[in-house]
Biotite code that builds the C-alpha atoms (Angstrom):
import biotite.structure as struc

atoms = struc.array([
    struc.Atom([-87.836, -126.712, 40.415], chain_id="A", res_id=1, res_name="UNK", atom_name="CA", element="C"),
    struc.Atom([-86.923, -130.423, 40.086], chain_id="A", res_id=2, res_name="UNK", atom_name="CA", element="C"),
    struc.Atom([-86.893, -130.447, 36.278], chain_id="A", res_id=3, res_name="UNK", atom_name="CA", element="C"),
    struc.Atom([-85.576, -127.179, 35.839], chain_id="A", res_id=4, res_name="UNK", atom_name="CA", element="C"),
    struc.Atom([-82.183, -128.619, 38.334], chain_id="A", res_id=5, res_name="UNK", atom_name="CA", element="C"),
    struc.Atom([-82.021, -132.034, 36.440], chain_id="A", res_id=6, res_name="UNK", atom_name="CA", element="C"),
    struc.Atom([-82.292, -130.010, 32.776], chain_id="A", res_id=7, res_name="UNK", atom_name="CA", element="C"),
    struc.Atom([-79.321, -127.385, 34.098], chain_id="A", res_id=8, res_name="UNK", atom_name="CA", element="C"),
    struc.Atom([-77.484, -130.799, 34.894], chain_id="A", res_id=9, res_name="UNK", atom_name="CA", element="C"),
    struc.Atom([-78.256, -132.269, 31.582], chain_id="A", res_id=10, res_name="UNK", atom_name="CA", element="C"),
    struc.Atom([-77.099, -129.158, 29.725], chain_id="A", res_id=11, res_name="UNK", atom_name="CA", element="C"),
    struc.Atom([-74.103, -128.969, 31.908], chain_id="A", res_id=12, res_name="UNK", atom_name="CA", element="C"),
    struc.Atom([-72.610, -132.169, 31.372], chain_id="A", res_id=13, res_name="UNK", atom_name="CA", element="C"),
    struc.Atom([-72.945, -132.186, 27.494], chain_id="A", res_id=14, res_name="UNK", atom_name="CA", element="C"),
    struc.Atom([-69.822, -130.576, 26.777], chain_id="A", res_id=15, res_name="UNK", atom_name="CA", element="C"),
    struc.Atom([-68.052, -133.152, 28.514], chain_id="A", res_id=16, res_name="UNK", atom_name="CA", element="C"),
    struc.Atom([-70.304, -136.240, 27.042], chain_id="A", res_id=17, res_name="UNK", atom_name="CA", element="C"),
    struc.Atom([-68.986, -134.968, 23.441], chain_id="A", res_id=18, res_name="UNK", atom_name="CA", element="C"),
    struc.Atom([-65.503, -134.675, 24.581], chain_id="A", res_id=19, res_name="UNK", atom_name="CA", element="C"),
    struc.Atom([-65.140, -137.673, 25.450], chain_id="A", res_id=20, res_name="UNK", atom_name="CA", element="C"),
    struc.Atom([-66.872, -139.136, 22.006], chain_id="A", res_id=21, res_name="UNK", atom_name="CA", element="C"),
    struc.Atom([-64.294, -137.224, 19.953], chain_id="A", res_id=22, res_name="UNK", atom_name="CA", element="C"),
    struc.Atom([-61.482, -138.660, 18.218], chain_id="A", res_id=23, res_name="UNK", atom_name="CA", element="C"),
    struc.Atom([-58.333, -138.408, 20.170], chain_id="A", res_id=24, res_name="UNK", atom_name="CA", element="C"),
    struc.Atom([-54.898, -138.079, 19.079], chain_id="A", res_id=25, res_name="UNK", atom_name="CA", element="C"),
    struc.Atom([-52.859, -138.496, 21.827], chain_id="A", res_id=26, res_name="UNK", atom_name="CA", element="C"),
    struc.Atom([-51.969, -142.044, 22.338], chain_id="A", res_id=27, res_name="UNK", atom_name="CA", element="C"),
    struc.Atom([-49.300, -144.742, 22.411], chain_id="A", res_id=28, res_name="UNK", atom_name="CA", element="C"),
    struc.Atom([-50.295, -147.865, 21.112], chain_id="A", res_id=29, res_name="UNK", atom_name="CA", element="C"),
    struc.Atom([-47.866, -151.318, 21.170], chain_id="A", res_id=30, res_name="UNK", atom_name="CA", element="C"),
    struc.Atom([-47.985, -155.204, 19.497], chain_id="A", res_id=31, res_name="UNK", atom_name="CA", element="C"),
    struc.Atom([-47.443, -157.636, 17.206], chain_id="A", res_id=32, res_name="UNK", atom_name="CA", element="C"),
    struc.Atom([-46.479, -157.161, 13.881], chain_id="A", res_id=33, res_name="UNK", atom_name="CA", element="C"),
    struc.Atom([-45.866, -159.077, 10.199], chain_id="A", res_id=34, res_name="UNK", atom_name="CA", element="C"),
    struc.Atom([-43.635, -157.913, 6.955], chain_id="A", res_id=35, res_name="UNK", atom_name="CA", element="C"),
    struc.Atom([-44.577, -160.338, 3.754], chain_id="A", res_id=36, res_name="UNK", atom_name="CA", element="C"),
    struc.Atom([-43.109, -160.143, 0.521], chain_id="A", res_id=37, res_name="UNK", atom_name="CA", element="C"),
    struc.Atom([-45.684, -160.950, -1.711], chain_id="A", res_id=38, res_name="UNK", atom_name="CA", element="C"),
    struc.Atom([-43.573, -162.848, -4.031], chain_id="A", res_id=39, res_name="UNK", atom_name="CA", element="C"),
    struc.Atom([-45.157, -166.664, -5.566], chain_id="A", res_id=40, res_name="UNK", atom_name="CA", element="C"),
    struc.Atom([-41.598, -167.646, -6.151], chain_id="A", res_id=41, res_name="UNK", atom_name="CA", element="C"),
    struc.Atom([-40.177, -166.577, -3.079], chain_id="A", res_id=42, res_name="UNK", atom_name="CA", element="C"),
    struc.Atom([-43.179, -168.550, -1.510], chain_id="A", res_id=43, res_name="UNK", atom_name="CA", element="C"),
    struc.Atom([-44.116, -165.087, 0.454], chain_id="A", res_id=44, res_name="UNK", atom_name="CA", element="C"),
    struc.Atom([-41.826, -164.874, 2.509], chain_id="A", res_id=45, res_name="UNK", atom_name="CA", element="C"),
    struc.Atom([-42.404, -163.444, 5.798], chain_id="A", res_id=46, res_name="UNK", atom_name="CA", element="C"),
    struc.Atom([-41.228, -162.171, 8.935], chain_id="A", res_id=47, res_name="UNK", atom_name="CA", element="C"),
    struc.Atom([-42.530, -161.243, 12.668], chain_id="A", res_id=48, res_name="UNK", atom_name="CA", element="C"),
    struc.Atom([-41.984, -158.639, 15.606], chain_id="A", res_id=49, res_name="UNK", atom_name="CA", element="C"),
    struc.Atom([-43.109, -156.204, 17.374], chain_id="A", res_id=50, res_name="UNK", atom_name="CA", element="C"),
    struc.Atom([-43.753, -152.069, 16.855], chain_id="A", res_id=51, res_name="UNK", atom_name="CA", element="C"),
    struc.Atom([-44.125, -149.403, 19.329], chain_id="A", res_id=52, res_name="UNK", atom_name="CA", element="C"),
    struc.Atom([-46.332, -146.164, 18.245], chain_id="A", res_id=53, res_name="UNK", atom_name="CA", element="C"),
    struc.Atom([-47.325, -142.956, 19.704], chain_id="A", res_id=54, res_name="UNK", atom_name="CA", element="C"),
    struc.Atom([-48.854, -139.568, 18.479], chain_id="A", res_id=55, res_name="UNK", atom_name="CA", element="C"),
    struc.Atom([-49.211, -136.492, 20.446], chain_id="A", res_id=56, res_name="UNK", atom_name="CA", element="C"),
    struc.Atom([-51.602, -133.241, 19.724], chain_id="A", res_id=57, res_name="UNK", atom_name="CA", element="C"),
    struc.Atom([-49.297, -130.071, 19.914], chain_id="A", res_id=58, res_name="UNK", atom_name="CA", element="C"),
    struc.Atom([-52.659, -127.896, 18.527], chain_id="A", res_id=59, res_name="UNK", atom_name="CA", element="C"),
    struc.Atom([-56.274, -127.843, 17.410], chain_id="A", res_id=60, res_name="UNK", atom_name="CA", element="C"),
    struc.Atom([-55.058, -129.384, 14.575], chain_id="A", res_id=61, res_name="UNK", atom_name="CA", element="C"),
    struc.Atom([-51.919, -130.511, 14.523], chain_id="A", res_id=62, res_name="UNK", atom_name="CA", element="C"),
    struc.Atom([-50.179, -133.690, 15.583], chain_id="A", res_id=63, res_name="UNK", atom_name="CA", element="C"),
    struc.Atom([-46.722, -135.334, 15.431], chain_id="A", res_id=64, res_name="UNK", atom_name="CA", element="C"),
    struc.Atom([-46.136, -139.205, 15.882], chain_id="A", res_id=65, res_name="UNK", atom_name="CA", element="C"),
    struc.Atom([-43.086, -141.845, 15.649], chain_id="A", res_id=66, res_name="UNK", atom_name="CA", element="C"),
    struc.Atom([-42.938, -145.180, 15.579], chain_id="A", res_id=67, res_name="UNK", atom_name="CA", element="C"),
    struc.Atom([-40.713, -148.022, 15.523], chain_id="A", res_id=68, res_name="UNK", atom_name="CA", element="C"),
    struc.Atom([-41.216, -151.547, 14.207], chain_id="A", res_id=69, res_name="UNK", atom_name="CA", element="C"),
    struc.Atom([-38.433, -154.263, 14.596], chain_id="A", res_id=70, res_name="UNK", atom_name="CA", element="C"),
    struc.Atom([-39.153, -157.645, 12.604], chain_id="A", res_id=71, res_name="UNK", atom_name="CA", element="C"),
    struc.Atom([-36.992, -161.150, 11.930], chain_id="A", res_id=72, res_name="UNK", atom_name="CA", element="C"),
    struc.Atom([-36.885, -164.503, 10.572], chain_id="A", res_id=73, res_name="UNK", atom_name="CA", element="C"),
    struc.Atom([-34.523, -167.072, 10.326], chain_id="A", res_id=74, res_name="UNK", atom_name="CA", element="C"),
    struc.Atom([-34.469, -170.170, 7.547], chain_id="A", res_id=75, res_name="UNK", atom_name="CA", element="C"),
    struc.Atom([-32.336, -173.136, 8.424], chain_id="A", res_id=76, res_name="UNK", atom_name="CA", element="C"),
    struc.Atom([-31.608, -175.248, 4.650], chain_id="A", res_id=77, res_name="UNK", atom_name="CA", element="C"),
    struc.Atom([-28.616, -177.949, 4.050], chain_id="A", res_id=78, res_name="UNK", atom_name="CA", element="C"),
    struc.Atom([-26.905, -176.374, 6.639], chain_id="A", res_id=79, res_name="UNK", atom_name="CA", element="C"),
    struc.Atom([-26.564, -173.481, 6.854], chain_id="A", res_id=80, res_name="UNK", atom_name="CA", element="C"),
    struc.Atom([-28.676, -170.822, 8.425], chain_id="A", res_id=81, res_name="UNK", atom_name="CA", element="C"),
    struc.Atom([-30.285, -167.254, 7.347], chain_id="A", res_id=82, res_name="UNK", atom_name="CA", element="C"),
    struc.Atom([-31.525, -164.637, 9.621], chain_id="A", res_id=83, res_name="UNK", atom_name="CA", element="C"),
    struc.Atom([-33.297, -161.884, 8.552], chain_id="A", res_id=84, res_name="UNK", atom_name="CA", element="C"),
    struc.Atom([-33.806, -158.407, 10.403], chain_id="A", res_id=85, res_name="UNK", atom_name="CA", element="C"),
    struc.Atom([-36.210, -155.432, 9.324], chain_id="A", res_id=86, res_name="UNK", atom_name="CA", element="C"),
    struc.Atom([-36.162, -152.571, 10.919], chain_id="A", res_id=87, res_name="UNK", atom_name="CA", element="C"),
    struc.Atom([-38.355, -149.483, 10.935], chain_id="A", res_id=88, res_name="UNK", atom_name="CA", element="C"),
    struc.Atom([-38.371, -146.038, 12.751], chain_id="A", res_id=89, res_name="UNK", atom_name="CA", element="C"),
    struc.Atom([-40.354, -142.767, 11.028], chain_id="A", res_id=90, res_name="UNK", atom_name="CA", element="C"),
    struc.Atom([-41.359, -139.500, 12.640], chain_id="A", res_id=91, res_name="UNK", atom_name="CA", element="C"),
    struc.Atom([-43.979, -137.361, 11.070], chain_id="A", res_id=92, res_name="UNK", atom_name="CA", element="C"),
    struc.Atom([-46.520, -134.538, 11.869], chain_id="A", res_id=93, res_name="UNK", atom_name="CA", element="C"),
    struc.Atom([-50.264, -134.644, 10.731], chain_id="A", res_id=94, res_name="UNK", atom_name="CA", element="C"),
    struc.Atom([-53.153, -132.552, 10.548], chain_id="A", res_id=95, res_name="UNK", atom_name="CA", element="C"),
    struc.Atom([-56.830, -133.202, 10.951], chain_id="A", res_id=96, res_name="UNK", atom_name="CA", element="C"),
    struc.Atom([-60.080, -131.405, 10.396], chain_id="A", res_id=97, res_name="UNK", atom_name="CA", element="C"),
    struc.Atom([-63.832, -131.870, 11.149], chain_id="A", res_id=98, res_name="UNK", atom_name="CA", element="C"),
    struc.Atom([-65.808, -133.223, 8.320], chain_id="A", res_id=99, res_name="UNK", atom_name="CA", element="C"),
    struc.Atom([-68.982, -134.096, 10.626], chain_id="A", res_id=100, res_name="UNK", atom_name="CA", element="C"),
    struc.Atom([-69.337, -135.230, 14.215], chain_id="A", res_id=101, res_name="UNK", atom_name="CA", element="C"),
    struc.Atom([-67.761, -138.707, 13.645], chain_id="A", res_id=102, res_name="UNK", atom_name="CA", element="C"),
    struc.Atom([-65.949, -138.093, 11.184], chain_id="A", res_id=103, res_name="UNK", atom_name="CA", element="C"),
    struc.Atom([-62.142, -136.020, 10.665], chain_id="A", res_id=104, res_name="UNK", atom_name="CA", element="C"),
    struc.Atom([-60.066, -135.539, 7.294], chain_id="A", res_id=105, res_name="UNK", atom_name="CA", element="C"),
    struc.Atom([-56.599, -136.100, 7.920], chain_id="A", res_id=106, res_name="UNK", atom_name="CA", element="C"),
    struc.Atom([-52.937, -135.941, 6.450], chain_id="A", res_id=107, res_name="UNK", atom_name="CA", element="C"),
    struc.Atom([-49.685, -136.415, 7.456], chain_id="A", res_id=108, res_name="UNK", atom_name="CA", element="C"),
    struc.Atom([-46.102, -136.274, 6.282], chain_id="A", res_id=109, res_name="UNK", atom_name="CA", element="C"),
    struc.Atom([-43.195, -138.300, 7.695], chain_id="A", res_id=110, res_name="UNK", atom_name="CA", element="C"),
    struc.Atom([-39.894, -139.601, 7.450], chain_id="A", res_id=111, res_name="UNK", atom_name="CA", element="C"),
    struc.Atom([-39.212, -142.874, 7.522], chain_id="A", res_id=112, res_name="UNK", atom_name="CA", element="C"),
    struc.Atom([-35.989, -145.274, 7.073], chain_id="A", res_id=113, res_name="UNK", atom_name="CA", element="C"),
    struc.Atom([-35.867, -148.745, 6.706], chain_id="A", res_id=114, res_name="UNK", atom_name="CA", element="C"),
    struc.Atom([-32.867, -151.462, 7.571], chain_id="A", res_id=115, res_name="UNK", atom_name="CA", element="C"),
    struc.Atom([-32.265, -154.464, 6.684], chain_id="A", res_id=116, res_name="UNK", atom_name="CA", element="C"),
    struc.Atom([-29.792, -156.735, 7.612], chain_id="A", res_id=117, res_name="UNK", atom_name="CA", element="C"),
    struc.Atom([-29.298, -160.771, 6.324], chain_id="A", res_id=118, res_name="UNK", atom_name="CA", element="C"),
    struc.Atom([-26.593, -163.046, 7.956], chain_id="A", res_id=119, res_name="UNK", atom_name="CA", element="C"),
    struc.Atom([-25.721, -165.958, 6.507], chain_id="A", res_id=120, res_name="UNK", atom_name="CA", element="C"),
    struc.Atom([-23.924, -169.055, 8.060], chain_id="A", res_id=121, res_name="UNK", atom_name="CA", element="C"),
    struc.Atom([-23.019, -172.582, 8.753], chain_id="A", res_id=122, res_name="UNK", atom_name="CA", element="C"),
    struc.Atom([-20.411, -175.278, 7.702], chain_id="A", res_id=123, res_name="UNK", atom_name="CA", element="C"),
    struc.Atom([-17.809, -172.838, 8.602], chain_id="A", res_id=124, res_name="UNK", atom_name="CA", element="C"),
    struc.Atom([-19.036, -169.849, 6.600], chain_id="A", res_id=125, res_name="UNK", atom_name="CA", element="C"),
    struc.Atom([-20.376, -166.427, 7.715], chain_id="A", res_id=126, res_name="UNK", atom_name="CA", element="C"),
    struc.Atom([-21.642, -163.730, 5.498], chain_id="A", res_id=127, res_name="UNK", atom_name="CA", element="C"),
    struc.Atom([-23.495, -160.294, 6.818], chain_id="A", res_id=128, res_name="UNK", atom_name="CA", element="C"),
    struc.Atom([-25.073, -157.843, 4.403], chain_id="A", res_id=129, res_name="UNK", atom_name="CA", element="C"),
    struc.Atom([-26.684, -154.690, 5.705], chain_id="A", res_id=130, res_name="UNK", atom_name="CA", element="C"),
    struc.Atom([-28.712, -152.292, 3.622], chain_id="A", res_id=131, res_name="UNK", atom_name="CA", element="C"),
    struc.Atom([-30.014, -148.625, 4.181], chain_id="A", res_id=132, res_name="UNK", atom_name="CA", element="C"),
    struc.Atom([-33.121, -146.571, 2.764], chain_id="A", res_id=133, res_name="UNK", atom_name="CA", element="C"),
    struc.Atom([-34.432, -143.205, 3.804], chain_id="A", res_id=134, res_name="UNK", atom_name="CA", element="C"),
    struc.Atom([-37.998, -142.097, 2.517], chain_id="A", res_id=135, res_name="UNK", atom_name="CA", element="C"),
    struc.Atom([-40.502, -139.361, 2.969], chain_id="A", res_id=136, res_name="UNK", atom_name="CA", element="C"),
    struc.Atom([-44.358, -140.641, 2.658], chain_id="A", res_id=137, res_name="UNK", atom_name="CA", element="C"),
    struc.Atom([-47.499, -137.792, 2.619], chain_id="A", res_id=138, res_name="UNK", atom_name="CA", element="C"),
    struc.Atom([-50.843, -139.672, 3.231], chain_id="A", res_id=139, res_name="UNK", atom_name="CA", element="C"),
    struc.Atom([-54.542, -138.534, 2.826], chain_id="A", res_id=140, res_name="UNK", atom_name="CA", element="C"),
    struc.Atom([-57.262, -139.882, 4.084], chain_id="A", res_id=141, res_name="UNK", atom_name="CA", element="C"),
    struc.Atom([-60.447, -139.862, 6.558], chain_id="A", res_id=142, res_name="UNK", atom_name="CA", element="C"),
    struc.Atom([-60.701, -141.227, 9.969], chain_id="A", res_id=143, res_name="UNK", atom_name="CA", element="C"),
    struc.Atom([-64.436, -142.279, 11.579], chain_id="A", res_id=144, res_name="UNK", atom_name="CA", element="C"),
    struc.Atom([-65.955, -143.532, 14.417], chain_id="A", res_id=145, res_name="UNK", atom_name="CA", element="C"),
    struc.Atom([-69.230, -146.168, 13.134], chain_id="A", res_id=146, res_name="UNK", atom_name="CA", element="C"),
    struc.Atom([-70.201, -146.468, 16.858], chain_id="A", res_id=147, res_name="UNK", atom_name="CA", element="C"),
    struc.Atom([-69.385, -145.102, 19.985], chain_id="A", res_id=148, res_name="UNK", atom_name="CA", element="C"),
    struc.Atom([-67.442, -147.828, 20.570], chain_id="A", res_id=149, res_name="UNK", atom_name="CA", element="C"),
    struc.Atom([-65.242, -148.125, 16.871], chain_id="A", res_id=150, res_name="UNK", atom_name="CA", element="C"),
    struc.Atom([-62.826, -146.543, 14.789], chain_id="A", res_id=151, res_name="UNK", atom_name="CA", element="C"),
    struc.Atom([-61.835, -146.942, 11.329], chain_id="A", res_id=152, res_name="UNK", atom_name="CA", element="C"),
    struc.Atom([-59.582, -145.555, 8.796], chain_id="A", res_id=153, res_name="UNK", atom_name="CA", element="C"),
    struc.Atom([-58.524, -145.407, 5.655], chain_id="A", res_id=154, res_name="UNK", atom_name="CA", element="C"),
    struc.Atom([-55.358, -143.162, 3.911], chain_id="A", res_id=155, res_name="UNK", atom_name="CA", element="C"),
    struc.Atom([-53.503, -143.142, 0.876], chain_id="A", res_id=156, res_name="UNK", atom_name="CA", element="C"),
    struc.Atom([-50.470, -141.911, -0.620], chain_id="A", res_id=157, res_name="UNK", atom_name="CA", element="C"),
    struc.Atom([-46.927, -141.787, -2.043], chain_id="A", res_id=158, res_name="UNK", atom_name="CA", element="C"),
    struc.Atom([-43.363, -143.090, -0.600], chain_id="A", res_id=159, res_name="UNK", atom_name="CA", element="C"),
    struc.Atom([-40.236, -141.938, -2.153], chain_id="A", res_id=160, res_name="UNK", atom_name="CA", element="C"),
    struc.Atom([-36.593, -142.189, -1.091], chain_id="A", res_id=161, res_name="UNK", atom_name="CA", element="C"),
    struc.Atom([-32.849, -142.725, -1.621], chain_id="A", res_id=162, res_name="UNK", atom_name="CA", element="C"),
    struc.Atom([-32.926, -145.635, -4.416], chain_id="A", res_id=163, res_name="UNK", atom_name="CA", element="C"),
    struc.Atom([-36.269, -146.159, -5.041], chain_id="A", res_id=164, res_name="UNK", atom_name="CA", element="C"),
    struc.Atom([-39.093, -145.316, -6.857], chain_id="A", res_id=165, res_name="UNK", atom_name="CA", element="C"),
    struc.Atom([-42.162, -143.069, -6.168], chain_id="A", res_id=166, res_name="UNK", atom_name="CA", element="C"),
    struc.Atom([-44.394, -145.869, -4.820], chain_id="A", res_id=167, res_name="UNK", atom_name="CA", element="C"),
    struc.Atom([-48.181, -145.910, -3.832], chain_id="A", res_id=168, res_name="UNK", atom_name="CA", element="C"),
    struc.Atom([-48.625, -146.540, -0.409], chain_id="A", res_id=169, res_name="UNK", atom_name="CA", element="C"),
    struc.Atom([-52.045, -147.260, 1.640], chain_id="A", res_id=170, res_name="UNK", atom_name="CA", element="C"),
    struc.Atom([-53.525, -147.731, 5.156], chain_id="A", res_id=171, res_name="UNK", atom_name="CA", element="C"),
    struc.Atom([-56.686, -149.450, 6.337], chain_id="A", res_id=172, res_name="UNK", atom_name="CA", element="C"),
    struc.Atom([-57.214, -149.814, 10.232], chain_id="A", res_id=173, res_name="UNK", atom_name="CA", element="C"),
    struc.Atom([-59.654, -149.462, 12.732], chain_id="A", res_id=174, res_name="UNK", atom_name="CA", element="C"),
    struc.Atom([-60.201, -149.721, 16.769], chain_id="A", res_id=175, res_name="UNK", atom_name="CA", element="C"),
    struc.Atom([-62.381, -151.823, 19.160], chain_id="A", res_id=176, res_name="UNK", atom_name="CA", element="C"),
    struc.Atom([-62.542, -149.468, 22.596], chain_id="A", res_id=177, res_name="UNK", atom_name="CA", element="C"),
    struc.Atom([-63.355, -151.112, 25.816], chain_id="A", res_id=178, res_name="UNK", atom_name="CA", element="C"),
    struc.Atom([-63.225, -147.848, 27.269], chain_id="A", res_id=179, res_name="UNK", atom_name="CA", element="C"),
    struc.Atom([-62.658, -144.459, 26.657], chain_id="A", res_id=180, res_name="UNK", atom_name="CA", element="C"),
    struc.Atom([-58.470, -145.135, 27.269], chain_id="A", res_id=181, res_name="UNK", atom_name="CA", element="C"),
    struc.Atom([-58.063, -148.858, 25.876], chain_id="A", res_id=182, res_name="UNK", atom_name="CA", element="C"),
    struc.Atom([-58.709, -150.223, 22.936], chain_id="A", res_id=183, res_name="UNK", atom_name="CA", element="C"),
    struc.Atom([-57.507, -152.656, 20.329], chain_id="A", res_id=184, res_name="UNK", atom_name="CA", element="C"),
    struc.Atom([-56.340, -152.241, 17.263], chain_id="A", res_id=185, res_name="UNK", atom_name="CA", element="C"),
    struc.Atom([-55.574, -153.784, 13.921], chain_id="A", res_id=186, res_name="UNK", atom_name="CA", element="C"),
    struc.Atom([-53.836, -152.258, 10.735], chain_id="A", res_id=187, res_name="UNK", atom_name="CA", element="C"),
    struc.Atom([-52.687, -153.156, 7.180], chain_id="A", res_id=188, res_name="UNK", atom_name="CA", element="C"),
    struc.Atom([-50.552, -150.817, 5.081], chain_id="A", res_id=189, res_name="UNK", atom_name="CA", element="C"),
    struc.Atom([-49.889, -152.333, 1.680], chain_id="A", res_id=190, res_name="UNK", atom_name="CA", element="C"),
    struc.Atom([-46.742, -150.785, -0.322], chain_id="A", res_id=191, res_name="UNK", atom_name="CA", element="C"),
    struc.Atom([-45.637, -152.059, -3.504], chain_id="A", res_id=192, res_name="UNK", atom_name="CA", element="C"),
    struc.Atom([-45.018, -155.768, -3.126], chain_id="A", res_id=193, res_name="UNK", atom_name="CA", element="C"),
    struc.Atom([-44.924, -155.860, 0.575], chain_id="A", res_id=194, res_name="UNK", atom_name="CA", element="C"),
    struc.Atom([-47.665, -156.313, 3.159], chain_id="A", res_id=195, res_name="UNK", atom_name="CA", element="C"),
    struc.Atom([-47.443, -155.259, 6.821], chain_id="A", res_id=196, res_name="UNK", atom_name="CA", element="C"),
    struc.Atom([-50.075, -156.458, 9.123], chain_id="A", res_id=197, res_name="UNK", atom_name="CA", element="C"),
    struc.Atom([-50.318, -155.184, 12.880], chain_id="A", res_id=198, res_name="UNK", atom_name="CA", element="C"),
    struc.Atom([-52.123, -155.489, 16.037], chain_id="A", res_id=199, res_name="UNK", atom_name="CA", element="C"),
    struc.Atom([-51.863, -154.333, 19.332], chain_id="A", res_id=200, res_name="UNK", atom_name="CA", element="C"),
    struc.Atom([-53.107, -152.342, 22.275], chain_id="A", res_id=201, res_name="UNK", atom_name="CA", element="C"),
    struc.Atom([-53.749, -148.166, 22.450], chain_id="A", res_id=202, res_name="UNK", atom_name="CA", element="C"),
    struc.Atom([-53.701, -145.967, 25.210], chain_id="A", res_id=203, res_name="UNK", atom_name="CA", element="C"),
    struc.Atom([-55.484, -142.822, 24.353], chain_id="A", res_id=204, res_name="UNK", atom_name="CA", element="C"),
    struc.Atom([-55.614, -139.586, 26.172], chain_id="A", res_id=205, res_name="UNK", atom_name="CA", element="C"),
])
């Protein structure tokens, strides 16, 4: 009678043991973040902020997500002083499927828009310059888990938008959890000549 009672709880709870080793996406995730040109003459210029992120499953399958990255840098020379200011919101949707137990197929599509601004001044001069492109990216890729306790993916694509070319666009990340909400995370997502490098902390439900 024992076994049979510790077997019905062993078979009971199994649902809820895989639930909680699936891949979740509902979360909002927050941190640092780094735009580089990567530009030898330019000396790769680069600049730092922060980025807010969140996704949210509507469906089985479905997903939608936004984000919104905010980055700066100012260079003092002979002078006079430039500050620079990237910004980046996008809003998407994305699907994902079940290739095996750990891991999904995924792809998204999203709109994204990115402002820049440069002011220039000192010995009595001011200049401001402000600059506007709107883009759609579609992604494709896979997302894992190695361990219980990782993530990791990888997605690639196209980006193409109001004055500029169709560009190819890729994302490699992954996740360290310390639990089944927390975790932290680091991404890269390389896109013609610029590199943007993040890390932070997600909240996943």
């Amino acid at each position: 009678m024992r076994k049979t009672l510790i077997l019905a709880a062993l078979l009971a709870a199994t649902p809820f043991a895989a639930a909680a080793d699936e891949l979740s996406y509902t979360f909002v995730e927050a941190g640092w973040t780094q735009v580089r040109l990567n530009d030898n003459d330019l000396d790769d210029p680069k600049t730092n902020g922060a980025y807010l992120r969140g996704s949210y499953n509507i469906a089985k399958n479905v997903n939608v997500f936004g984000g919104y990255s905010a980055v700066s840098e100012s260079y003092k020379q002979d002078g006079y002083r430039l500050k620079v200011e990237l910004a980046q919101p996008e809003l998407g949707i994305g699907y994902h499927m079940n290739l095996s137990d750990r891991v999904d197929f995924t792809a998204d599509a999203a709109w994204v828009r990115v402002a820049l601004e440069a002011k220039l001044s000192g010995n009595g001069y001011h200049e401001r310059a402000k600059d506007t492109v709107n883009a759609g990216r579609i992604t494709a890729g896979i997302r894992a888990k190695p361990s219980p306790r990782t993530e990791a993916w990888l997605k690639g694509g196209v980006i193409d938008g109001s004055r500029m070319d169709t560009e190819f666009v890729g994302t490699l990340g992954g996740q360290v959890k310390f639990n089944q909400t927390w975790g932290l995370v680091g991404e890269i997502q390389l896109f013609d000549d610029v590199s943007q490098y993040s890390v932070g902390v997600r909240a996943s439900f």
